[in-house]
N, C-alpha and C positions, 0 to 999 in steps of 0.2 A: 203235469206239474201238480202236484198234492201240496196240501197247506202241511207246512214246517218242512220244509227238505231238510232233514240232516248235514250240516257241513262235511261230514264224511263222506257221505255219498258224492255231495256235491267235489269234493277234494279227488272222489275217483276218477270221476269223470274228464276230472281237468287234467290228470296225469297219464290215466289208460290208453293214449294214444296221442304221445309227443309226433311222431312222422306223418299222423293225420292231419295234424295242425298244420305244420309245416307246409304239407300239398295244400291243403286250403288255402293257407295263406300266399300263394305261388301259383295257385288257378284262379285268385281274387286279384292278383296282379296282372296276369296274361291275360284276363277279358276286362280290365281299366283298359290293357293295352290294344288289345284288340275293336274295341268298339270306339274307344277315345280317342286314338291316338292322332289323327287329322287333329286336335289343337294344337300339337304342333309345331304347327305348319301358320299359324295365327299370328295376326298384327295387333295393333291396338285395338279397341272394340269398347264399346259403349262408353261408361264414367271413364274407363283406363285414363283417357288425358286429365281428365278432371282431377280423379287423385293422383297423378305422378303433379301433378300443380302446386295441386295443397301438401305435397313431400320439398317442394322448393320453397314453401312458403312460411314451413313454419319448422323446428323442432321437431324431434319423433314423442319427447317426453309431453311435447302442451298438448298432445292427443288425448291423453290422460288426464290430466292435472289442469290444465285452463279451459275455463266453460265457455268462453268465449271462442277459443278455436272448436271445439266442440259442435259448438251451435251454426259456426261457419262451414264446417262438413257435410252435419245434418242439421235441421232442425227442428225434426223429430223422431231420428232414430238415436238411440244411444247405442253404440255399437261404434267403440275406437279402435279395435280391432283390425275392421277393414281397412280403413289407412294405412296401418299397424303393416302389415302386411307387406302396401308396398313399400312403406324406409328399408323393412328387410331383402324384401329383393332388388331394388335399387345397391342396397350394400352388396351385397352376392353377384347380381349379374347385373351392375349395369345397366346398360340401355338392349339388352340382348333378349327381348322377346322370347325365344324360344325356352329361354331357361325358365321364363316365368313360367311357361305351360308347365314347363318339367318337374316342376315343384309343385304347380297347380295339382297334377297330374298325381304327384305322390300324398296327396292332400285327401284326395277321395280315394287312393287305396288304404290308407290310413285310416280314415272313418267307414270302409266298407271292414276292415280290419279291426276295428273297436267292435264293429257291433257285432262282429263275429265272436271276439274275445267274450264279451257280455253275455252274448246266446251259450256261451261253451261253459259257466258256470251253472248251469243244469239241463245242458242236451247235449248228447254224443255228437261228435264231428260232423257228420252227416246230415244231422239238422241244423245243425246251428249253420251252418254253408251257404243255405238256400235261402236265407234271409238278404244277407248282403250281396249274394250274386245275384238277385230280384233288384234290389236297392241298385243296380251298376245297369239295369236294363231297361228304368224305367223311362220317362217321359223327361220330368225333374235332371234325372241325373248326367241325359243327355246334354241338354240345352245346357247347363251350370258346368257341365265339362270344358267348353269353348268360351266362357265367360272369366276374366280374372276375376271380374269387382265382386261376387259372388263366394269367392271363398273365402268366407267370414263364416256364410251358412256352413261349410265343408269342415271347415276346423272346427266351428259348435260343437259338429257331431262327434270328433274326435273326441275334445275334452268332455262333453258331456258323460260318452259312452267309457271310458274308461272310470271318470269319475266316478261311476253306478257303480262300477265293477271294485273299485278301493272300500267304495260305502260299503257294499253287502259282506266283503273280506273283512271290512271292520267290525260289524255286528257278528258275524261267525267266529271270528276269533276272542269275543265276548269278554267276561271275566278271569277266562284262564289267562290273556295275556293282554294287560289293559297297555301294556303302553304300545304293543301293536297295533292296537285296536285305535289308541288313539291317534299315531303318527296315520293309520292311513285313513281314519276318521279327516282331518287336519289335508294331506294329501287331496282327498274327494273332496272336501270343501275348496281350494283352492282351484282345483279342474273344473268344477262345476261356477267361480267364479269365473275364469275363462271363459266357459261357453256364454254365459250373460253379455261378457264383454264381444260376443261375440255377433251376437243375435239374441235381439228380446223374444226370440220363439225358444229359445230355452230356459229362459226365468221359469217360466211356471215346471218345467220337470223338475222343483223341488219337492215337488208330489212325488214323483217317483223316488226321490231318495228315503221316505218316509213306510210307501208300499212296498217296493220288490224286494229289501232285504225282511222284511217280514214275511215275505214267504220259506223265508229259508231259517229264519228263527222268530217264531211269532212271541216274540217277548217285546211290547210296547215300551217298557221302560229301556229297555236296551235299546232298540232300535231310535227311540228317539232323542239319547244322549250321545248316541255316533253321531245322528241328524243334527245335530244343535249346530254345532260351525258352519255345517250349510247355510242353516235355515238363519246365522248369522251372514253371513254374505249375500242372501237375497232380501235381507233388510235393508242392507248396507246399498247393495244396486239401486233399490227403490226410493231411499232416502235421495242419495247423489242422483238419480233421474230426476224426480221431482224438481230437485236444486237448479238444476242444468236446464230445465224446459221449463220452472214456473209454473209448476203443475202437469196435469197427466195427459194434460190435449198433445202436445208441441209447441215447441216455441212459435209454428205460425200457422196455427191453430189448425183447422183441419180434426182427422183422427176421431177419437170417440165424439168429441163435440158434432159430428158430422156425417155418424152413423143414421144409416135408416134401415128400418126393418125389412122392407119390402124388398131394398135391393140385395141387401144380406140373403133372404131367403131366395131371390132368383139368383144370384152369384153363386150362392153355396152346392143349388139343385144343377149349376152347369159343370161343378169340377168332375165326375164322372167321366164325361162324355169328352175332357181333356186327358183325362189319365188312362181310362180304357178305351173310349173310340167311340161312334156312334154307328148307329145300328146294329146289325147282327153279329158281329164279335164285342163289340162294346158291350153288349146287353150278356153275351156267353161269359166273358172276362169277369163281369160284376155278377152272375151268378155262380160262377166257381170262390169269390171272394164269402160271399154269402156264405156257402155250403161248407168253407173253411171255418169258418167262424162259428157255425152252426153241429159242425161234425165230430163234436167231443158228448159222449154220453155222459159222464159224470161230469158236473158242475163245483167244484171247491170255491170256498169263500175267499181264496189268496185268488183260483185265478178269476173271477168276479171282479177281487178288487182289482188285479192287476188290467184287464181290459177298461174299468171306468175309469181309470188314473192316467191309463193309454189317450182314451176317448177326451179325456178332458182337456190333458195339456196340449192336445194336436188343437180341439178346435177352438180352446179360448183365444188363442191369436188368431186363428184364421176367421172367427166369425165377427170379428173387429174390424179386420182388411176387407171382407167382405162387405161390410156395408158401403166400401166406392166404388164396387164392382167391377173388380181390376178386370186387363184381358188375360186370363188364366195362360193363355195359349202363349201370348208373348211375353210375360212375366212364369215361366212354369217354375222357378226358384220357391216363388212361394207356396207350393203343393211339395213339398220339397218334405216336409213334418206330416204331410195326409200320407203321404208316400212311403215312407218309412212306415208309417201305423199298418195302411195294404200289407206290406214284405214281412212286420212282425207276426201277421194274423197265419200266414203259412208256417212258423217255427213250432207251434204249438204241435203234438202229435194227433191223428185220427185216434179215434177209441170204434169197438163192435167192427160190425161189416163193412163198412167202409174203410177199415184202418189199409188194405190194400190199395186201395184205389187212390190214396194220396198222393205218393209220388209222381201215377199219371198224370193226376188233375194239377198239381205244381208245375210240368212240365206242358201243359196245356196254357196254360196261367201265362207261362213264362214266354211263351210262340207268341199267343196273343199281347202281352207285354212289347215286346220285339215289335211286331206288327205296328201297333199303333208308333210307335217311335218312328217307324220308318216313314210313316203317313206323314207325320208333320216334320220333320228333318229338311224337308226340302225348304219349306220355309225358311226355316232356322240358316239354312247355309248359304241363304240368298242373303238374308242381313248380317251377318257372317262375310259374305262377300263385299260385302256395300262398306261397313269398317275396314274393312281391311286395303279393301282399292282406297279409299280417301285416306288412309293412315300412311299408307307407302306412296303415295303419291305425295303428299304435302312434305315427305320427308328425305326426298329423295334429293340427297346432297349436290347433284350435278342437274337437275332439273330445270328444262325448258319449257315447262308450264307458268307461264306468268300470270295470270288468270284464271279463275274457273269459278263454275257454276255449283256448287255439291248439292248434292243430294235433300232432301227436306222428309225427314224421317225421326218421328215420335217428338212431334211438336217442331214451331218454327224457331230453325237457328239450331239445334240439339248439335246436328252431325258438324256443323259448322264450329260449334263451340267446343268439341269435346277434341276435332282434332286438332286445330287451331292450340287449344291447352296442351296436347303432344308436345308438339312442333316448341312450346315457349318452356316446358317442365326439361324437356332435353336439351334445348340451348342454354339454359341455365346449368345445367350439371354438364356441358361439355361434350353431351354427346349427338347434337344436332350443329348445323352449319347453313348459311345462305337462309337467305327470306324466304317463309313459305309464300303460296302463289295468293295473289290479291282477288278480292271480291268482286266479281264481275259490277262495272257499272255504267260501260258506255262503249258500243261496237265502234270501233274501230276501222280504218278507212283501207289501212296497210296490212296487205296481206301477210307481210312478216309479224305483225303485232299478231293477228288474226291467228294466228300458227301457232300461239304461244298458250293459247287459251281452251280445257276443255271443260264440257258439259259434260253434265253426268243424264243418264238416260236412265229414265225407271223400265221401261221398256225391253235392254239387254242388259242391265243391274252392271253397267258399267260406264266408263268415261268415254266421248266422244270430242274427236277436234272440232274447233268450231268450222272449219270450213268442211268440216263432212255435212253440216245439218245447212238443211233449206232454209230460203228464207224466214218461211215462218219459223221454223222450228230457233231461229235466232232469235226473232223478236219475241218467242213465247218464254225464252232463256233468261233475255234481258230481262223481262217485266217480272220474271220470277227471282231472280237476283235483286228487284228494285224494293218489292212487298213483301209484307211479312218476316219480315226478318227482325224482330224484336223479343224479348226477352223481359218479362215483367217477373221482379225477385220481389219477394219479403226483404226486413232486414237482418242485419250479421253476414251475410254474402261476403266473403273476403273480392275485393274488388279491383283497385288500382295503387298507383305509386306517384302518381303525379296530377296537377291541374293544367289545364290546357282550354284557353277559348272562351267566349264572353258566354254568360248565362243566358241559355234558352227562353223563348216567351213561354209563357202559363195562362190560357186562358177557360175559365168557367163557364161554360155554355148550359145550364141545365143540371142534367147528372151527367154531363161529358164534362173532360177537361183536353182541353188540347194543347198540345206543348208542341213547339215549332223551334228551329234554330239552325244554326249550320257550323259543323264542327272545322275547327281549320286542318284538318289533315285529314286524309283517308288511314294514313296505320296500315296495320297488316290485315285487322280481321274485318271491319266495317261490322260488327255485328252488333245493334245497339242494345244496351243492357239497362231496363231504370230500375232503381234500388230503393227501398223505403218502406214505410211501413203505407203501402200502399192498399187500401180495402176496397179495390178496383180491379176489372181484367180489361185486358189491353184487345180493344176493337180493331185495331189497326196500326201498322206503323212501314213509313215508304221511306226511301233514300233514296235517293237522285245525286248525279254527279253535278255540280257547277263550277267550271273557270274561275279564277280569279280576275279580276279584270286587268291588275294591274302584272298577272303574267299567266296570260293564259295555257299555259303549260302545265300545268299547277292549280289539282280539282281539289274544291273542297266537297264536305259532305253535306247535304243539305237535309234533313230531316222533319217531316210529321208524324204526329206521334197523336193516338186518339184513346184516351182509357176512359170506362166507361162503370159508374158506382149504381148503387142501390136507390140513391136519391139524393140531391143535392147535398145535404148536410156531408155525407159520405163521400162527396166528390170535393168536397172544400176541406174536407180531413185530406184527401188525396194530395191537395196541392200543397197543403202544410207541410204533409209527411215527407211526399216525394223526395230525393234525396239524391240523388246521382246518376246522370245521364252519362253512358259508359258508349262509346262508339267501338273499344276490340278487349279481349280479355286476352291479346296477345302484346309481342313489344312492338312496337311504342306504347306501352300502357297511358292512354289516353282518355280520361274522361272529364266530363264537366259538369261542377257542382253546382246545383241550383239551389243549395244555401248558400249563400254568400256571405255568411259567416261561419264555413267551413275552413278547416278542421276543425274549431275549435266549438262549436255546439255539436248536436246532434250526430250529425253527419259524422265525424270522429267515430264514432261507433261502427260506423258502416264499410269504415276502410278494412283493410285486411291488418291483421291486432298489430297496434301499435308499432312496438317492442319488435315485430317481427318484418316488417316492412324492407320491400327491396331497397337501394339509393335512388332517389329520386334522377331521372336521367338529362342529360344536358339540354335538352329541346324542351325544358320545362319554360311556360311563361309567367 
């Protein structure tokens, strides 16, 4: 890449060889298909319940336009997008899993397909290939393949990569033909809004719309009057973030406020040894990245610019994220933009002696790539597994599971909550039937009761009857069905639809607060949720089953609940704040407000937005 390509040249390129495309684009499909295709075969899995939830709960439009559902989604990512997503396949397929992979599926041949189209405005077919089929091999692409909640990142790169591609066709087609220039100026702006809405890790490649079409006409005034619409719509994103969040932390804070250096610098030193592996092919992998990088004799100021502009907008987010020092390994979506920067660094050509030795070293690059993905796969398809047996199991229309124990997986309550949300997003749109199965909370004397209930075993990452497990392995079922099973929100949480049950106690012990009470029903999910603007984390939280007295057939819930502040002051904010003690985020939407002057103070805020509210159901009291 020389500073100023000629659009001509660049126009040859894009034409001399339509059939080469064509195969590219048809061998970047057969290895999506090839390597991907077990999602499938996928059920629900991680958020899935959560947003097919907030698709029953709100409008597809207040995703966009009300800050309030907004802030109920996330609250602190801007990114309507992903919801977005599923109204759409909800319209299309229903309650029919498979289709969503199908389109998942078509998602990332789609953006291995942009970034090919984008490499093919100044590298013959052949290189511009080996970028996106790297991109289809990696670590990132694996894991985000088997994920729905995730293709938001997958579409970014779509609109992103095209949008680059209308920008530089804009600046090439320059003054000889301004209203080309302008409509697809207007165009790129537009795609490149998308990707924002997509994922905030593509706001900042408005750098790139700025740099790469100046390599191909280094005329600054031009280039940056095609840019101008962009560089209007990442005003416009930032203004309505700020709006939305109250500033740049999050609505519930966290984020920059909460960066620290030292973990930033250990988090950022471990992505390596997630993406290429560790030890002796991790260390060969990351020195063939090097030597790529390193392997051009001549140095031009476009391609300078073009890798610092690379360099920047990959780690301005990620040196953000890094300061909470996620687990790279099980969050790999977000190496997902480091990832892509690796796969661009091989599109560049060798120069001198080496210039032979590239395609080896790519295809060495590319084994080792493969290699490390298979390392850690097995992981992946174990939790994989673990969604998908609790997702077909809670849904399974004819099911004689009345009971069970799930799993306790990426915090307590998660797997519980997320399928749970399933099971209530598809009984509401028609496509679920019969109670899911109830929360373990007290063994049983009748072996037919007994029969109806299974535990989940981390052990064979599957369901177990309970008359298959031992004694103990009973009692260690119960006491884990009994603890931990709470849920401490911020507020904006879209939450419930009804009151139900006297107000819990509150009392102030120190920087404890303890909140005790018993809810009158068990519901379907027992899962307890407290809501508010709460500056505390939750120490503990038990449920036990109790009779009633006056018909002991008929348990209620009995709850303690122990959250834990920074120092008095912060624990007496806690008690103000607190806001709604939620027992299922399934039906019976059941929870109970510890204002008692709810809905109409505070608490109003915390329900799910007004205006969008289920009907309140007849077992209200």
């Amino acid at each position: 890449m020389s500073h100023g390509i000629k659009s001509s040249s660049a126009a040859h390129i894009k034409l001399q060889q339509p059939y080469s495309d064509g195969l590219a684009l048809l061998c970047l499909a057969l290895l999506v298909l090839a390597l991907h295709h077990s999602a499938l075969s996928g059920s629900w899995r991680w958020d899935d319940g959560m947003h097919l939830l907030h698709t029953t709960q709100y409008p597809w439009t207040s995703v966009f336009s009300d800050p309030e559902v907004m802030r109920s989604v996330s609250g602190n990512q801007f990114a309507p997008w992903n919801l977005f997503l599923y109204y759409v396949n909800s319209a299309l397929f229903g309650a029919n899993v498979r289709w969503y992979y199908a389109h998942h599926l078509l998602s990332l041949w789609a953006a291995a397909a942009g970034l090919y189209v984008l490499l093919r405005q100044w590298l013959p077919a052949h290189r511009a290939w080996a970028t996106p089929a790297l991109l289809l091999v990696g670590v990132p692409a694996a894991q985000m393949a088997q994920q729905l909640m995730v293709g938001h990142y997958i579409d970014g790169l779509v609109f992103a990569s095209f949008g680059l591609v209308l920008q530089i066709r804009a600046v090439n087609a320059g003054e000889t033909a301004q209203g080309n220039a302008l409509g697809m100026s207007l165009a790129g702006a537009l795609l490149y809004g998308l990707a924002c809405l997509c994922k905030e890790i593509y706001v900042p490649w408005i750098l790139m719309w700025l740099v790469v079409p100046w390599v191909f006409v280094p005329s600054a005034r031009r280039v940056a009057v095609c840019a101008a619409p962009a560089m209007l719509v990442a005003l416009a994103y930032t203004l309505a973030r700020l709006h939305v969040f109250d500033g740049a932390g999050g609505y519930y804070g966290g984020g920059v406020s909460s960066w620290n250096v030292t973990n930033a610098m250990r988090s950022l030193a471990s992505i390596p040894s997630v993406l290429f592996g560790e030890g002796v092919h991790g260390l060969a992998a990351l020195a063939l990245v090097c030597i790529s990088l390193f392997a051009r004799v001549r140095y031009s100021s476009a391609w300078v610019a073009v890798c610092a502009s690379a360099v920047v907008v990959t780690l301005l987010p990620l040196v953000v994220l890094a300061g909470s020092d996620p687990p790279w390994a099980l969050h790999a979506r977000y190496l997902w933009a480091p990832w892509i920067l690796v796969c661009l660094v091989w599109a560049a050509p060798w120069k001198g002696p080496l210039r032979r030795m590239q395609w080896f070293a790519c295809l060495l690059f590319s084994t080792l790539a493969v290699w490390q993905m298979t390392i850690l796969r097995p992981d992946d398809q174990q939790r994989e597994a673990l969604f998908d047996a609790h997702s077909r199991t809670i849904l399974q229309p004819t099911s004689e599971v009345t009971h069970w124990v799930p799993a306790e997986f990426n915090g307590a309550g998660y797997v519980t909550f997320v399928t749970y949300a399933a099971h209530e997003a598809l009984r509401r749109s028609g496509h679920a039937v019969g109670n899911p199965p109830k929360f373990l909370r007290a063994i049983s004397s009748d072996p037919a009761e007994q029969a109806g209930v299974q535990v989940w075993d981390a052990l064979c990452n599957c369901f177990r009857s309970f008359l298959s497990l031992t004694m103990g392995e009973r009692q260690a079922a119960l006491a884990r069905a009994q603890s931990e099973k709470g849920l401490l929100l911020p507020g904006m949480h879209p939450l419930a639809d009804a009151y139900r049950g006297p107000s819990p106690e509150m009392h102030v012990k120190g920087k404890q607060l303890h909140v005790s009470g018993t809810a009158p029903s068990e519901g379907a999910g027992h899962l307890l949720i407290l809501a508010g603007w709460a500056p505390s984390r939750l120490v503990s939280s038990k449920v036990t089953a109790q009779a009633r007295l006056e018909n002991p057939a008929v348990q209620d819930m009995k709850f303690e609940i122990v959250l834990e502040a920074q120092d008095a002051t912060a624990t007496r904010q806690t008690r103000d704040r607190l806001c709604v003690l939620m027992q299922s985020q399934t039906h019976p939407y059941t929870f109970i407000a510890l204002d008692a002057a709810a809905p109409s103070s505070a608490c109003r805020a915390l329900l799910t937005p007004w205006g969008h509210r289920q009907p309140p159901g007849d077992n209200l009291e």
